[in-house]
C-alpha positions, 0 to 999 in steps of 0.5 A: 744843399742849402741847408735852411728852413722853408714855409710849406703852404697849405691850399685849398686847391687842387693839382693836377699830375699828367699820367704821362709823367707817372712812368708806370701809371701808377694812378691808383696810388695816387688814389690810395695816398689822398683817401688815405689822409681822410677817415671812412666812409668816403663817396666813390662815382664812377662817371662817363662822358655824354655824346654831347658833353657841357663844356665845362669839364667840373660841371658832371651834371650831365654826365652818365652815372656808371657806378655810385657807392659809399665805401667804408675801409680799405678792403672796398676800395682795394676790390673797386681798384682792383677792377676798374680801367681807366685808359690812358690818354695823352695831356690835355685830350677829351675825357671819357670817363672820370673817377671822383673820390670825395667826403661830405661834398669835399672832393679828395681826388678826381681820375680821367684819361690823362691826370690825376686832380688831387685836393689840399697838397702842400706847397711849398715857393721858390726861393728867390736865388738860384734856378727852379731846378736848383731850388726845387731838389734843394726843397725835395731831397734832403727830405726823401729816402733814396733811390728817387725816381726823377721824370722831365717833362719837356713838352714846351720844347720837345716833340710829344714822342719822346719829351718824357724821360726818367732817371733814377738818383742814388744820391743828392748828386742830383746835376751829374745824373742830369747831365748823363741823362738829359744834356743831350737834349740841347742837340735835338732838331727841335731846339732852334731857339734860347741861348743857341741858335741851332748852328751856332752851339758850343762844342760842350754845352752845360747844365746850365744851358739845360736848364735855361733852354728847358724852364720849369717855368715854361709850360709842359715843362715838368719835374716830378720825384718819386722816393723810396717811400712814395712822398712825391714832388713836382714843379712846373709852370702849368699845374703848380703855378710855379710852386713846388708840390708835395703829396703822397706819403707826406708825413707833414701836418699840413697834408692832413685832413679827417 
């Protein structure tokens, strides 16, 4: 592990987290952890999709107004979660309905079928040696409380069916649980192209290899942690620029709002 000072980023934007890359939907935590960072009342609208929809999907202007309500303490939220369905859709397909969660005209977190959008997490850039995966545990573990849930996305490589994978670290030994969990990837039909061609690869490929075929810095590919105490991390190229994310339960100040 470097063991050195990095700058977080505080960003007046929002990150979108594919459902897909939460291995138990766990969407309305997400929701939990972004209302919590902000003081009550907050204002809940649960909207649906018109038949003939305005093709900008920020623009709800037209969209049917399913429910709408000032909530003002946790036991509101809970009954109103406890309740709501949002089905799960693949990356990137139509939304049907969208759960928008904001305070005074700020929105804090936004559900669809297929992401969950979340304002103001800290980010946090790449060093400038080292790989993206290097970088990014370097960044996410010393931080975190063990076990850590680790899901890869390869999407920019793989068949929709079976790109996403998870695994769990016990420690920051991070490289041994890649290599038992994901090399194999690199012997997929799918990879025809990067350091190999499909019938030319070396007897034992490397982590190393792994990690140039399978770029974070591609899109739909993808590296999202989960800890013990739910404080998250994700990089990509896609949805964090590049960058590396961190929301849920960050302590930081940074992650703050009222």
């Amino acid at each position: 592990m470097k063991n050195k000072n990095r700058m977080l980023l505080e960003r007046g934007e929002w990150i979108d987290v594919f459902r897909e890359l939460l291995p138990r939907d766990d969407w309305q935590d997400l929701v939990r952890f972004q209302v919590s960072q902000y003081s009550y009342p907050v204002e809940v609208k649960f909207l649906e999709r018109p038949l003939k929809q305005n093709p900008h999907i920020d623009d709800f202007s037209d969209w049917t107004v399913r429910s709408h309500m000032i909530m003002t303490d946790d036991s509101q939220l809970e009954r109103f979660l406890e309740h709501l369905v949002i089905e799960q859709q693949e990356m990137a397909t139509k939304v049907e309905v969208t759960l928008i969660i904001q305070k005074q005209g700020q929105g804090i977190v936004r559900v669809t079928n297929d992401c969950v959008s979340m304002y103001g997490v800290a980010y946090e850039e790449l060093d400038d040696v080292g790989t993206e995966y290097e970088n990014f545990f370097d960044a996410v573990l010393p931080n975190a409380s063990f076990p850590v849930e680790v899901v890869f996305c390869g999407r920019d490589v793989l068949d929709n069916d079976d790109s996403i994978h998870v695994m769990t670290l016990h420690d920051s030994n991070w490289q041994a649980v890649l290599e038992e969990h994901v090399l194999h990837l690199l012997n997929r039909k799918e990879v025809t192209s990067g350091l190999f061609s499909k019938d030319a690869r070396p007897a034992r490929q490397t982590l190393e290899d792994f990690m140039s075929e399978f770029s974070l810095l591609m899109p739909y590919n993808f590296i999202v942690t989960r800890d013990a105490t739910n404080r998250f991390g994700m990089l990509d190229h896609f949805c964090t620029n590049g960058k590396i994310a961190h929301f849920g339960k960050v302590n930081d100040g940074e992650t703050s709002f009222k």
